[in-house]
C-alpha positions in Angstrom: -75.0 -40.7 -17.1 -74.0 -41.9 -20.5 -71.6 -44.5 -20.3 -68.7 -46.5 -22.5 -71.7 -48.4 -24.1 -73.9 -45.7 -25.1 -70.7 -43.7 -26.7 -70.8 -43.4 -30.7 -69.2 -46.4 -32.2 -67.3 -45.3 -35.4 -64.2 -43.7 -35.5 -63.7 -44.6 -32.1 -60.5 -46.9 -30.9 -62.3 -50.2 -30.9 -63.7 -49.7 -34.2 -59.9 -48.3 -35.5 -58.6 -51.6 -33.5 -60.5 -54.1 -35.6 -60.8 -51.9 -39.2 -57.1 -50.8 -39.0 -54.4 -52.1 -37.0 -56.3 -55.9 -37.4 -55.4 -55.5 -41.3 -52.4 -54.2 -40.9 -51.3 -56.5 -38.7 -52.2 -59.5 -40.7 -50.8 -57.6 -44.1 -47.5 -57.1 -42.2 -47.0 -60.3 -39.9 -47.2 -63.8 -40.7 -50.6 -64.4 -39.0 -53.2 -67.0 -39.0 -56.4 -64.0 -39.7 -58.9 -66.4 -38.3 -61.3 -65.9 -35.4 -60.4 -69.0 -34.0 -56.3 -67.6 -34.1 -57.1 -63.9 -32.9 -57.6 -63.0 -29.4 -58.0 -59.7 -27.3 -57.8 -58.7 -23.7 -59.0 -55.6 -21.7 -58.3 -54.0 -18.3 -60.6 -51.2 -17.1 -61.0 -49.0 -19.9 -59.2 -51.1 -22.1 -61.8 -54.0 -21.2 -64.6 -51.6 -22.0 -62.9 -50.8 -25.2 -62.7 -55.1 -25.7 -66.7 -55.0 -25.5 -67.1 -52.4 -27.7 -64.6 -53.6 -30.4 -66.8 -57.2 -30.0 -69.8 -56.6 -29.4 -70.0 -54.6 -32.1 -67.6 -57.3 -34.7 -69.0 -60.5 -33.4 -66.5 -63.1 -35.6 -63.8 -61.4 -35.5 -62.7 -62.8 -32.2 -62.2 -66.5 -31.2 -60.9 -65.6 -27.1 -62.5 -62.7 -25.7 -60.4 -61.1 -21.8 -62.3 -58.2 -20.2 -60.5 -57.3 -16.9 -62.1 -55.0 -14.2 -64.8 -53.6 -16.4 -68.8 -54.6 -16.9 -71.8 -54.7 -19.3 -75.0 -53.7 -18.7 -77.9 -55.5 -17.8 -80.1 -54.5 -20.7 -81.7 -56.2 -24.0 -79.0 -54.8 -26.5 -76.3 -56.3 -24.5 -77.9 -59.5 -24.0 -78.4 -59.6 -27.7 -74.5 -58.7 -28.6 -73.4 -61.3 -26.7 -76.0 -63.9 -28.2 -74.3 -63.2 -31.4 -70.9 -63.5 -29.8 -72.2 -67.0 -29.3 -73.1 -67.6 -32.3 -70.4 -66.5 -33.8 -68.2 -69.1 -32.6 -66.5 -67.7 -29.6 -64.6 -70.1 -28.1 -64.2 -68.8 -24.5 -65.3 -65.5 -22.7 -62.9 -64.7 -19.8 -63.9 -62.2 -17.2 -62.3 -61.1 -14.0 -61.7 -58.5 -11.2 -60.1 -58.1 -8.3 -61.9 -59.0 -4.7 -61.7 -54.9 -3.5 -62.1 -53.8 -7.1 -64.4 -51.1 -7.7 -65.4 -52.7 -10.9 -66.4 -56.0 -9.1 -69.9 -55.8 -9.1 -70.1 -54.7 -12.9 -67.4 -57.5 -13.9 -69.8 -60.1 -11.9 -72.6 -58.4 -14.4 -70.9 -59.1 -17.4 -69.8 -62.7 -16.5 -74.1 -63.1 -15.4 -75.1 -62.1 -19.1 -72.1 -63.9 -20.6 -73.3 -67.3 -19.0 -77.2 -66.1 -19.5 -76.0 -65.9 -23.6 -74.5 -69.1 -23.7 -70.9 -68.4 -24.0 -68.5 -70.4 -22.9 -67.3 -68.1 -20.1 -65.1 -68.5 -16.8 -65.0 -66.3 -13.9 -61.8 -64.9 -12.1 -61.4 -63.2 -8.8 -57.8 -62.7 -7.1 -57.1 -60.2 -3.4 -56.7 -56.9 -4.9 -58.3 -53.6 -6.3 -57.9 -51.7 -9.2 -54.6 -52.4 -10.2 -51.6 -54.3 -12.4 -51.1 -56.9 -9.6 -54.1 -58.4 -10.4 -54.7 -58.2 -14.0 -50.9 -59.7 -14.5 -52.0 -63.3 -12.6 -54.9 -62.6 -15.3 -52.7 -62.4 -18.0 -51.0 -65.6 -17.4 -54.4 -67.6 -16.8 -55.6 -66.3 -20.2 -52.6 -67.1 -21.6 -52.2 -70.7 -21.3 -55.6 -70.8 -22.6 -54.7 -69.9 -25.8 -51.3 -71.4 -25.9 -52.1 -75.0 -25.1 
């Protein structure tokens, strides 16, 4: 079936995310608008939304999160995330829950991110699908970027 990658690309919330509320943010909020000063974070669907809205805008992210969601194993993907590299992306955090149904394609993603040469960490905690896990996630990424 066709999946979150394979789904048309403009208009859709990850290209709205980085063409709209991105520039309104940093027209309305006393931001640094660099890549190395801008982060985003994903959960499930929202992590599928986080590849999307990079893959596709490599730069425009300095710290990447995708939480409980994968990437596939193909050529385009290995190439999106080649240019995430060399962009500049400073670190590519992936995790999922132990009993997650969205462990095997997280462990995907975090493969192709290491196979593209990002900087990239791995994170497991006991759990599924849920909040429980993705808050300990929170709080990891977190102190990355607030050091």
């Amino acid at each position: 079936g066709r999946g979150m990658m394979s789904a048309p690309y403009e208009g859709s919330y990850p290209h709205s995310l980085v063409k709209e509320v991105i520039p309104f943010i940093d027209k309305n909020y006393r931001t640094l608008p660099t890549k190395d000063n801008r982060a985003i974070a994903g959960l499930s669907m929202g992590g599928m939304h986080t590849v999307q809205a990079t893959n596709n805008n490599p730069g425009v992210f300095g710290w990447i999160a995708v939480w409980s969601a994968g990437g596939q194993d193909t050529p385009e993907f290995k190439s999106a995330l080649s240019k995430l590299k060399d962009s500049g992306v400073k670190h590519y955090y992936v995790g999922a829950g132990t009993t997650d149904f969205a462990l095997a394609g997280s462990q995907t993603l975090y493969k192709i991110a290491q196979d593209a040469g990002l900087k990239t960490s791995w994170h497991d905690t006991p759990g599924g699908h849920y909040y429980l896990i993705w808050r300990v996630f929170l709080g990891d990424f977190g102190s990355m970027l607030f050091r």
